[in-house]
C-alpha positions, 0 to 999 in steps of 0.5 A, a space after each residue: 316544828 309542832 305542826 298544830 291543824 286550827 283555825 285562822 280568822 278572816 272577815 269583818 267585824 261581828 261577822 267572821 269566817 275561819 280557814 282551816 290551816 296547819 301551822 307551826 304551834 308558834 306562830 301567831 292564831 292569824 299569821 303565818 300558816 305552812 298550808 291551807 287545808 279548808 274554809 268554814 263559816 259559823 254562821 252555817 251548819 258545820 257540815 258545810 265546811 269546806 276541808 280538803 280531805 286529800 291535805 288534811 289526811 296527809 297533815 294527820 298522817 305527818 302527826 299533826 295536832 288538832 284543835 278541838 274546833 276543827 277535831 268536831 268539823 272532821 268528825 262531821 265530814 268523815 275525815 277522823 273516821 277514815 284516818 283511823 281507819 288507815 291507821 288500823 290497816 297499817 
């Protein structure tokens, strides 16, 4: 199973909100998900995203992929930067 970390969109139309989920690669952009990392909103700055560190630093250390979005939403919250840093510890 290729677990990817991306997007899921959720809310109205022409108004939409995203979880931040891992899921396997197969699956559909908003279906199922194995778990549910964080929320964000596009229409408020990146740095107010909502990301359990704790999940996604165990997502990353499982090897999953990340999408390009949520990759830019990590770097912003500090999540890569501490990831890599554990890796270098190892």
């Amino acid at each position: 199973m290729a677990v990817k970390i991306r997007l899921a969109r959720t809310g109205r139309h022409a108004d939409p909100s995203y979880r931040i989920v891992a899921a396997d690669s197969r699956y559909s952009r908003d279906g199922r998900y194995v778990e549910q990392i964080g929320f964000y909103d596009p229409q408020k700055p990146a740095t107010e995203a909502t990301i359990d560190e704790v999940i996604a630093l165990k997502w990353l250390g499982l090897g999953a992929q990340v999408s390009d979005t949520v990759r830019t939403l990590f770097k912003h919250k500090g999540i890569i930067a501490k990831f890599t840093a554990t890796k270098k510890g190892k």
